[in-house]
N, C-alpha and C positions, 0 to 999 in steps of 0.2 A: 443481474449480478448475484442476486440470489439463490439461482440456481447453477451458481458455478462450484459452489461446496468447496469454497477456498480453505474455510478450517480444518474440513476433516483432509486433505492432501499431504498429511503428513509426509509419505513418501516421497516425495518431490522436493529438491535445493529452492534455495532464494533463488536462484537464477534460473531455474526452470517453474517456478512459481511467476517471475518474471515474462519470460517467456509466453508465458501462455496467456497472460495479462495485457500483456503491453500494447498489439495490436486492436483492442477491441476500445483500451482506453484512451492511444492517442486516438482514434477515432473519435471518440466522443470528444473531445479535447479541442478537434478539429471543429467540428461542426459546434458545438455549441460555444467553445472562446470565441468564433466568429460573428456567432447570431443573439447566443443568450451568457455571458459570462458569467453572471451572479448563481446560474445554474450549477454550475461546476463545485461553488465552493462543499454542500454538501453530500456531494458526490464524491471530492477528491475526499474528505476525514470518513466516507464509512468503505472507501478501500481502504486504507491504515484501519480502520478501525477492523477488517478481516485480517487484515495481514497480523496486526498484536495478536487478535483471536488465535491461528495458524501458531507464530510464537508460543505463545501457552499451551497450546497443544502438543506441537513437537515438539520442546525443550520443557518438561517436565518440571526440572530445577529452576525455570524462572515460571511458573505458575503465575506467583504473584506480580497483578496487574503494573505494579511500580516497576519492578524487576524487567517484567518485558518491554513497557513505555522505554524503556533505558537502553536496549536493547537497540526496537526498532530506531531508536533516535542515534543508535552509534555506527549501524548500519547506514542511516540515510546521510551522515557523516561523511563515514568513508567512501561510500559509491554512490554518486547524489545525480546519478544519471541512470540506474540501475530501474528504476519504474517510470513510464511517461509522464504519471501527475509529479514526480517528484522535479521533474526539470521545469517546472512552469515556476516554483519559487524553493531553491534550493535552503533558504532562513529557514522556512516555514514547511520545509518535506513532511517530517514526521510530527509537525506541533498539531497538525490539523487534528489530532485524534481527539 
């Protein structure tokens, strides 16, 4: 995951950030909700926790950490099916951070 350089992708929408996430995550998703669950959980908060990074990056004006947490949380809001780890507990999408 670390070598997917999520934050610097400015160029790139939520949904093509999406995109390109989603396949490798439901997979893991797949395989370890099945075998190892408790795996997952800090798995799922350090994707949010690139995707805030990403946020701060390409929006500028929400730099501050508060301002983006706000953000990402109003996004996983409104499209709560929009990233694979988000549909596994739509309460808690973006709380995991």
């Amino acid at each position: 995951m670390r070598g997917w350089h999520l934050h610097t992708r400015t160029d790139l929408t939520f949904q093509e950030l999406a995109r390109r996430v989603n396949p490798k995550v439901a997979g893991w998703i797949n395989y370890y909700g099945r075998f190892r669950p408790w795996e997952l959980i800090p798995l799922l908060a350090r994707i949010n926790t690139y995707l805030l990074r990403w946020i701060r990056k390409k929006y500028k004006r929400l730099a501050a950490k508060r301002k983006a947490l706000a953000k990402l949380q109003e996004i996983a809001r409104r499209y709560p099916r929009m990233f694979a780890h988000w549909r596994l507990s739509p309460s808690q999408s973006a709380v995991l951070v």
